[in-house]
N, C-alpha and C positions, 0 to 999 in steps of 0.2 A: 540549121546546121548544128552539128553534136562537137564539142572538141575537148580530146578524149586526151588528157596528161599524164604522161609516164611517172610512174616515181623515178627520180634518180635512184639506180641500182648500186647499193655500198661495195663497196670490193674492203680484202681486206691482201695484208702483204704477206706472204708467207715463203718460207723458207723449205726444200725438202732437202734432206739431210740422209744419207746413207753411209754405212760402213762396210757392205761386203765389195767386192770390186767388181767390174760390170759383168753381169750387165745387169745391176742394178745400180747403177752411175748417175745421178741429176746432176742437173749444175748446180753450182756452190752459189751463183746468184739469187738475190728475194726478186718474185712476182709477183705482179696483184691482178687476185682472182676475184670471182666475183661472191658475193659472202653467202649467196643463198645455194652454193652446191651441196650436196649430197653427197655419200661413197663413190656413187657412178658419178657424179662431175668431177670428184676429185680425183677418183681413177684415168678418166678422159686425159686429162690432166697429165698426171702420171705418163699415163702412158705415151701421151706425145712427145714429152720431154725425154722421155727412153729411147724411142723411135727415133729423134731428132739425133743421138747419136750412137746409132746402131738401125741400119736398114733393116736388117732381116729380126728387130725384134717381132715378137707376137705379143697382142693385148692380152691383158689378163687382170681381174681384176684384184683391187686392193683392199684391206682394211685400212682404219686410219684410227691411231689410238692417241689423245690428247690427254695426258699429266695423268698416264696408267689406267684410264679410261677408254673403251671405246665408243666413237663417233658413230652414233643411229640418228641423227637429226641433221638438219643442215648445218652447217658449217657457223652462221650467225645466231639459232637457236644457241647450240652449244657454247659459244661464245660467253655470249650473253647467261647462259643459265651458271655457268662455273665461273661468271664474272674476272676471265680471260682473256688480256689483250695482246698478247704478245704469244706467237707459235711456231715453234718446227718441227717439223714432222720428219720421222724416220720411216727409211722406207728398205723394209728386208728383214732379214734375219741375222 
């Protein structure tokens, strides 16, 4: 018999932050996601919290730019490489 252990997956707690008004609206609440997403996880992301209040929105995807940088790596690379613990994300224009 094989017994195959998961790593424990890190999450981290994140904030999404907007200023235009909806319908690019998040909740002013922090989540904890999980640390290894991507653009598209954290688009996913995004966009169900839009969805959540507003039915008729459509997915679309996001960029994600941490301290005038933008996010091409997962979320705990990046972290980790710009020695980053703390983040909110804006989301619009």
């Amino acid at each position: 018999m094989m017994i195959v252990a998961k790593a424990k997956q890190r999450r981290v707690q994140v904030r999404f932050v907007t200023k235009p008004k909806p319908p690019f609206k998040a909740p002013p609440t922090s989540i904890a996601i999980p640390s290894n997403l991507t653009r598209l996880g954290l688009s996913a992301v995004v966009n169900n919290l839009l969805k959540a209040g507003n039915d008729d929105w459509k997915t679309e995807p996001f960029d994600f730019v941490i301290d005038g940088e933008l996010v091409q790596m997962s979320l705990e690379e990046f972290l980790l490489a710009k020695g980053i613990s703390a983040i909110i994300f804006f989301i619009g224009t």
